[in-house]
C-alpha positions in Angstrom: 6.2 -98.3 65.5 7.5 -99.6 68.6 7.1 -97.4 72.1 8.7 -97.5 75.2 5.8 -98.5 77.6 7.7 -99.9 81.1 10.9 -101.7 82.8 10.0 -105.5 82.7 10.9 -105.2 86.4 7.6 -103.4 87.0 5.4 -106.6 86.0 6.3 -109.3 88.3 5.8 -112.7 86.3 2.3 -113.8 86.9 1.3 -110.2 86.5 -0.4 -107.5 84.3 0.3 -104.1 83.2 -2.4 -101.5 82.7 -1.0 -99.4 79.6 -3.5 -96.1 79.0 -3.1 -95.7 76.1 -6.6 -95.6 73.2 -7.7 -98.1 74.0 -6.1 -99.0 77.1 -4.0 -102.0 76.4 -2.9 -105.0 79.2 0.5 -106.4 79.2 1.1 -109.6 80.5 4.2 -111.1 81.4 3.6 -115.0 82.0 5.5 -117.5 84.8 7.4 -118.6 81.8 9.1 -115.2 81.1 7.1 -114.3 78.1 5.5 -110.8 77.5 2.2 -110.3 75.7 0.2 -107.6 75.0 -3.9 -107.2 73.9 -6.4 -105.0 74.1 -7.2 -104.2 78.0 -11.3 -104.2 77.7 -13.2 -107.5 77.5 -15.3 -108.0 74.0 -18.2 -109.0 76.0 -18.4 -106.3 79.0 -16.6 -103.4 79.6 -13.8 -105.3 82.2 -10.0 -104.4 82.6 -8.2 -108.0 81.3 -5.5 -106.4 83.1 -7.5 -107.0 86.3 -8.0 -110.8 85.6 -6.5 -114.1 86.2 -3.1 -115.1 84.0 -3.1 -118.7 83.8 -0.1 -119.8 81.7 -1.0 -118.3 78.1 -4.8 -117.4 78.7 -6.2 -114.8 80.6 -9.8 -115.1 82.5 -12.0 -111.9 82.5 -12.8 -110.9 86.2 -16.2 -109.7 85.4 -18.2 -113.3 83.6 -14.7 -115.7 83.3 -14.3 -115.4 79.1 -10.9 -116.8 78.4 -9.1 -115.2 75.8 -5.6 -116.7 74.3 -2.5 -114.1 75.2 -1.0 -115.6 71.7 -3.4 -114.6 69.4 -6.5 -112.9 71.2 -8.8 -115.8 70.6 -12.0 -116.7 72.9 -11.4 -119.5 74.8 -14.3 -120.0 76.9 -17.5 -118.0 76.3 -19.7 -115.6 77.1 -17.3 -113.4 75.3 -17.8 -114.5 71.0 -15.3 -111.5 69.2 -11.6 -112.0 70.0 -9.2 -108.8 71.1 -6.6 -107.0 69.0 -2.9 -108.2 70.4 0.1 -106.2 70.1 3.6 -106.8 68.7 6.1 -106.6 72.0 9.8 -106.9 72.5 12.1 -105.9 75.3 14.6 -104.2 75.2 17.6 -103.3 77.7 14.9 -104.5 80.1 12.2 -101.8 79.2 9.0 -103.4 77.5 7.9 -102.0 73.9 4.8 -102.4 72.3 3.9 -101.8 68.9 0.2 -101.3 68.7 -2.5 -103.1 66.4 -3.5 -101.5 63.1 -5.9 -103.8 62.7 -9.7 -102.3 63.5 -11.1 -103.4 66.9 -13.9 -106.0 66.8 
């Protein structure tokens, strides 16, 4: 099920979104226009990806630089070994939705 999380407008492209929700989940919305959401802790230490660096469709952890893929929550670059949950997300009239995970978190 699909909720109303935020306008678009209030994630600048480049940018993340801190959604608190359980478990906090990080919505990205890339220089290309695309808008992707995952699970907001890092598998490897407890970091906010929402706080890292967005680099076209990866996302760096601040805390030891794992890279994890915004398409399908893949480990790009280590220390980080368990992937994160990512979310279903369309816009609508401009607001972002998100449909969270049912799948169990690693």
């Amino acid at each position: 099920m699909f909720q109303p999380v935020c306008p678009l407008s209030t994630i600048p492209p480049g940018e993340a979104y801190r959604w608190e929700t359980d478990p906090p989940v990080a919505i990205f919305h890339t220089e290309d226009g695309e808008v992707f959401a995952i699970d907001d802790t890092c598998t490897h230490q407890d970091a906010s990806l929402a706080d890292g660096w967005l680099e076209g469709c990866e996302v760096e952890c601040p805390l030891h630089a794992s890279r994890f893929d915004l398409r399908t929550g893949a480990v790009d670059a280590p220390p980080a070994k368990k992937p994160v949950r990512t979310h279903r997300v369309r816009v609508t009239d401009g607001v972002v939705h998100v449909a969270l995970s049912e799948q169990a978190r690693p």
